[in-house]
C-alpha atoms as an extended CHARMM CRD file, in Angstrom:
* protein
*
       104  EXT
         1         1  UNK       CA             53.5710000000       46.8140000000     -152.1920000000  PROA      1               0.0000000000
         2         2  UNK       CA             50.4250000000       48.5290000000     -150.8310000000  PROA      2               0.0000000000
         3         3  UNK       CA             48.7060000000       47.9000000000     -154.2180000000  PROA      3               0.0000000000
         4         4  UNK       CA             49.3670000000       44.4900000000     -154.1700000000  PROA      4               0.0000000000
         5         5  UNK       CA             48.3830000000       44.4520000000     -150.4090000000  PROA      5               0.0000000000
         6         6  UNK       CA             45.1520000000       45.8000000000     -151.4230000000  PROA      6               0.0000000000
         7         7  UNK       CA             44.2970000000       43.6060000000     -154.1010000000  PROA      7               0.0000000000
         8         8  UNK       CA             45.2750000000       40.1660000000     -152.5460000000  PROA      8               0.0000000000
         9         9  UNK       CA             43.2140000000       41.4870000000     -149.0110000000  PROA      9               0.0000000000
        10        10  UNK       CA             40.0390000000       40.9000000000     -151.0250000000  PROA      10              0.0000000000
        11        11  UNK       CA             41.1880000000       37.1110000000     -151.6440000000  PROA      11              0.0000000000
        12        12  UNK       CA             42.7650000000       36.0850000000     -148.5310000000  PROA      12              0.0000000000
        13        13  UNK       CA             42.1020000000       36.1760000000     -144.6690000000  PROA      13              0.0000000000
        14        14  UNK       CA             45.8570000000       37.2810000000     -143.7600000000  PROA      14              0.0000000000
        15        15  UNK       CA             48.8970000000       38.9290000000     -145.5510000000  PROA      15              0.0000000000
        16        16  UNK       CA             52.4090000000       38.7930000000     -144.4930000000  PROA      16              0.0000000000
        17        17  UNK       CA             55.1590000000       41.1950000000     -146.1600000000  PROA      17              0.0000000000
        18        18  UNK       CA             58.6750000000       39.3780000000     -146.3900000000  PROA      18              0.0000000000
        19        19  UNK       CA             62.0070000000       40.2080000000     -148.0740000000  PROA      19              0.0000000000
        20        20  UNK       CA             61.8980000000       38.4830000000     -151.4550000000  PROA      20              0.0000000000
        21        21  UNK       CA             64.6560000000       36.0020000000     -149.9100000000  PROA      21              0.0000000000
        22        22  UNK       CA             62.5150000000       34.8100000000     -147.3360000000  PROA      22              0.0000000000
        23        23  UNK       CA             59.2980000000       35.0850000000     -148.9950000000  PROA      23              0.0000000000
        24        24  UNK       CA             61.5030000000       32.2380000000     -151.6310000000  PROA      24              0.0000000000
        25        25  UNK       CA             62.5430000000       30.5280000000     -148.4820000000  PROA      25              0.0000000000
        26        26  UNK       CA             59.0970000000       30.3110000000     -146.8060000000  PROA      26              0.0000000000
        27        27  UNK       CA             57.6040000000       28.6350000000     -150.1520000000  PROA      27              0.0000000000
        28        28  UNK       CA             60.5130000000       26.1560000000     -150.3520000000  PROA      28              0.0000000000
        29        29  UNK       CA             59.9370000000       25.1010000000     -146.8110000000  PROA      29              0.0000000000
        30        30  UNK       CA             55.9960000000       24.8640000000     -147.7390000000  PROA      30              0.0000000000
        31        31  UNK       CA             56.7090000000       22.9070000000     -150.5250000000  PROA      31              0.0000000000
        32        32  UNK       CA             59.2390000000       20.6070000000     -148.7050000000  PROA      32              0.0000000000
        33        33  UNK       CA             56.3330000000       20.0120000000     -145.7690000000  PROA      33              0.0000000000
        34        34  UNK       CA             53.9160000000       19.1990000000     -148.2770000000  PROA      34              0.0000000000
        35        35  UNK       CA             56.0360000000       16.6700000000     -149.7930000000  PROA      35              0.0000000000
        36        36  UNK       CA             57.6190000000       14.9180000000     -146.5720000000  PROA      36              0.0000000000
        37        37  UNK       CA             53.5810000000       15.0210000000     -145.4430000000  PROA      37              0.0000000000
        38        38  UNK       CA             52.2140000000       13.0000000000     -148.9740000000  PROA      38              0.0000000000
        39        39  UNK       CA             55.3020000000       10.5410000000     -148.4200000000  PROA      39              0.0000000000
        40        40  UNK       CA             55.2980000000        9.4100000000     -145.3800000000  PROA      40              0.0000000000
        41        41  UNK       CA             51.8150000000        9.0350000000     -145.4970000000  PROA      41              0.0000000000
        42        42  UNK       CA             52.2700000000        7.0210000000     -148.9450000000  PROA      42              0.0000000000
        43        43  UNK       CA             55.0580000000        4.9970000000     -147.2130000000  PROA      43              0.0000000000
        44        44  UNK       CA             53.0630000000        4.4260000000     -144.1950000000  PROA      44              0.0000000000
        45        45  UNK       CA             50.3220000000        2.6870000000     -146.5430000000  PROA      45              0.0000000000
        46        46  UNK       CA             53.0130000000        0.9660000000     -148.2450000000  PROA      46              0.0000000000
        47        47  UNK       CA             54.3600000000       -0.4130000000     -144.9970000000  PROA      47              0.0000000000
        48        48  UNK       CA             50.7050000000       -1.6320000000     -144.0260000000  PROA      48              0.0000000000
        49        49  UNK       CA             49.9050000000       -3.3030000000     -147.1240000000  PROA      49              0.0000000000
        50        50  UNK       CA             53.0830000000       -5.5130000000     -147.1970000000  PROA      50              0.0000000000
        51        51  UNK       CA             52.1070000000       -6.9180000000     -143.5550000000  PROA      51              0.0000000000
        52        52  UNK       CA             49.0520000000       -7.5770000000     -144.8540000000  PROA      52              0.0000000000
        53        53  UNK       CA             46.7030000000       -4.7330000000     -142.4510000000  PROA      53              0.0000000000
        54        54  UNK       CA             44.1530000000       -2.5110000000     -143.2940000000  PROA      54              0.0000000000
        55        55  UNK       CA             45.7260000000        1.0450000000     -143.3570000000  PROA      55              0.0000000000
        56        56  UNK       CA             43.1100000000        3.3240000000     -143.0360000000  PROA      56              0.0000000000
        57        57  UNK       CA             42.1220000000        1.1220000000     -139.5920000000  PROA      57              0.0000000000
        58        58  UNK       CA             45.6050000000        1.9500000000     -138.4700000000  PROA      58              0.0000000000
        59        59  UNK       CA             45.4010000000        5.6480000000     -139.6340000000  PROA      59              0.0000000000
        60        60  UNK       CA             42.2220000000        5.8630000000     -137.5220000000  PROA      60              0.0000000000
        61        61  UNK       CA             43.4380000000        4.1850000000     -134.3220000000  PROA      61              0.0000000000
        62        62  UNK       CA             46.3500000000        6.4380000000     -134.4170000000  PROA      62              0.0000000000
        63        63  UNK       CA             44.1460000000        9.5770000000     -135.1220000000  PROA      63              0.0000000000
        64        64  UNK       CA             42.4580000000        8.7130000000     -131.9580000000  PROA      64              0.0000000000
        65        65  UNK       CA             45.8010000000        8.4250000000     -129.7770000000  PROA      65              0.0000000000
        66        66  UNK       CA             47.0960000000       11.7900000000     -131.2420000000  PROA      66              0.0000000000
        67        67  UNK       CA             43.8600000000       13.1420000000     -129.9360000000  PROA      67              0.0000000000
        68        68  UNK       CA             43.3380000000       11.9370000000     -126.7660000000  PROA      68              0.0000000000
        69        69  UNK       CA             47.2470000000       12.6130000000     -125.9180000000  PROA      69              0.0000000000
        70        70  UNK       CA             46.8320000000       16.1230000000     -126.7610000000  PROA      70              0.0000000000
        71        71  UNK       CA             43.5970000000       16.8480000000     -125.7000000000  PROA      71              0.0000000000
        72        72  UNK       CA             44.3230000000       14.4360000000     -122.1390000000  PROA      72              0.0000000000
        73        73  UNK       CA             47.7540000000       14.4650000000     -122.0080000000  PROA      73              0.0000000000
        74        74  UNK       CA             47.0320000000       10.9840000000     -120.6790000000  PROA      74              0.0000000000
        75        75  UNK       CA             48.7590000000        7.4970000000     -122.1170000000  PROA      75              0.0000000000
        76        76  UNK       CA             46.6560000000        5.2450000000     -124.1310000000  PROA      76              0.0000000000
        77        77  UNK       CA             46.3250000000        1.0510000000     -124.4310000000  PROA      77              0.0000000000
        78        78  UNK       CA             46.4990000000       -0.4440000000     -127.1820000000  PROA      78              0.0000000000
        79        79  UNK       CA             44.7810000000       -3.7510000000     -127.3090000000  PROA      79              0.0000000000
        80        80  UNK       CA             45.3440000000       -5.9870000000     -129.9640000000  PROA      80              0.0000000000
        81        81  UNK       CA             43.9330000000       -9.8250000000     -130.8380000000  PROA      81              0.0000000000
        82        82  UNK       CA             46.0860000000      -12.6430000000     -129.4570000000  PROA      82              0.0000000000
        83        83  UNK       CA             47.6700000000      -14.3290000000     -132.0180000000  PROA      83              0.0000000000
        84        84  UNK       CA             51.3820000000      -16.2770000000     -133.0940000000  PROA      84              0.0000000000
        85        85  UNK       CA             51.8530000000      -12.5810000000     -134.7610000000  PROA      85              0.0000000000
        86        86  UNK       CA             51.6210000000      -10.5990000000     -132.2790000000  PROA      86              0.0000000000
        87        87  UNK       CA             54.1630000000       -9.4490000000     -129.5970000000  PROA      87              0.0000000000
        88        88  UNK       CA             52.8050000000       -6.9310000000     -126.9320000000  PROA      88              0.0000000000
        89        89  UNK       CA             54.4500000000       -4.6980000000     -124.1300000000  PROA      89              0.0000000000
        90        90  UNK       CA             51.7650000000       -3.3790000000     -121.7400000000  PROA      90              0.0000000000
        91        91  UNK       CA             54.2660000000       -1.1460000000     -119.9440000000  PROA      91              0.0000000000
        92        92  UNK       CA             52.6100000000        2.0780000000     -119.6910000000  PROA      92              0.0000000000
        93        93  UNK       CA             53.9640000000        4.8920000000     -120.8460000000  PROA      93              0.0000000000
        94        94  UNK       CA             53.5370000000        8.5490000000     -120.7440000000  PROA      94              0.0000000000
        95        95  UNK       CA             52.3180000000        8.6300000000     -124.7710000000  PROA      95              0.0000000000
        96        96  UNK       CA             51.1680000000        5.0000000000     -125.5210000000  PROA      96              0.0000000000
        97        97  UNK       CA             51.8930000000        1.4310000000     -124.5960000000  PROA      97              0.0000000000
        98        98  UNK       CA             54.1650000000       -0.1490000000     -127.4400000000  PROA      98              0.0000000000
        99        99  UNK       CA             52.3780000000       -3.5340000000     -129.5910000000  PROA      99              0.0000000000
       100       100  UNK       CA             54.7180000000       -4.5130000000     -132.2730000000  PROA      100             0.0000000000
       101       101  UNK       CA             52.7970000000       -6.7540000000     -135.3330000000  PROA      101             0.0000000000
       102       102  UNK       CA             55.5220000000       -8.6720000000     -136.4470000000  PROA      102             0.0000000000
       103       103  UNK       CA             55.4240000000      -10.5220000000     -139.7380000000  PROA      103             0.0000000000
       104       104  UNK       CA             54.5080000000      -13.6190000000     -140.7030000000  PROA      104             0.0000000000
């Protein structure tokens, strides 16, 4: 274990010793993150796209209400256009205000 300590020290910032059941366990639950994290970011774009939005708009208006909620810890308005397809609740709330796009 040292040896292997030693070498790997020269290649990475931090080293953690776990039982070889855990160490399998802690690469499964990696693994599963990573997975759930490409997915639901594929579905998310999937789910944009069939109403017709521009995802990476959306992405970027929610990047900024993550941030501001957990830099602030303050709600956030959304504002979006009038139109026929749009259906808005302004009741403030302690993470955002809720705007449902619904289809056409």
């Amino acid at each position: 274990m040292a040896r292997a300590r030693k070498l790997f020290e020269v290649l990475v910032n931090e080293t953690v010793e776990l039982l070889p059941e855990e160490a399998e366990l802690a690469k499964l639950f990696t693994n599963a993150y990573r997975y759930l994290k490409f997915a639901l970011a594929n579905q998310l774009y999937m789910m944009a796209n069939d109403f017709g939005l521009d995802y990476e708009r959306i992405r970027q208006g929610s990047s900024i209400i993550t941030l501001a909620l957990l830099t602030y810890r303050r709600p956030v308005l959304l504002l979006a256009h009038a139109s026929s397809r749009t259906r808005c609740s302004w009741r403030l709330s302690t993470t955002t205000t809720s705007c449902w796009v619904m289809p056409p």
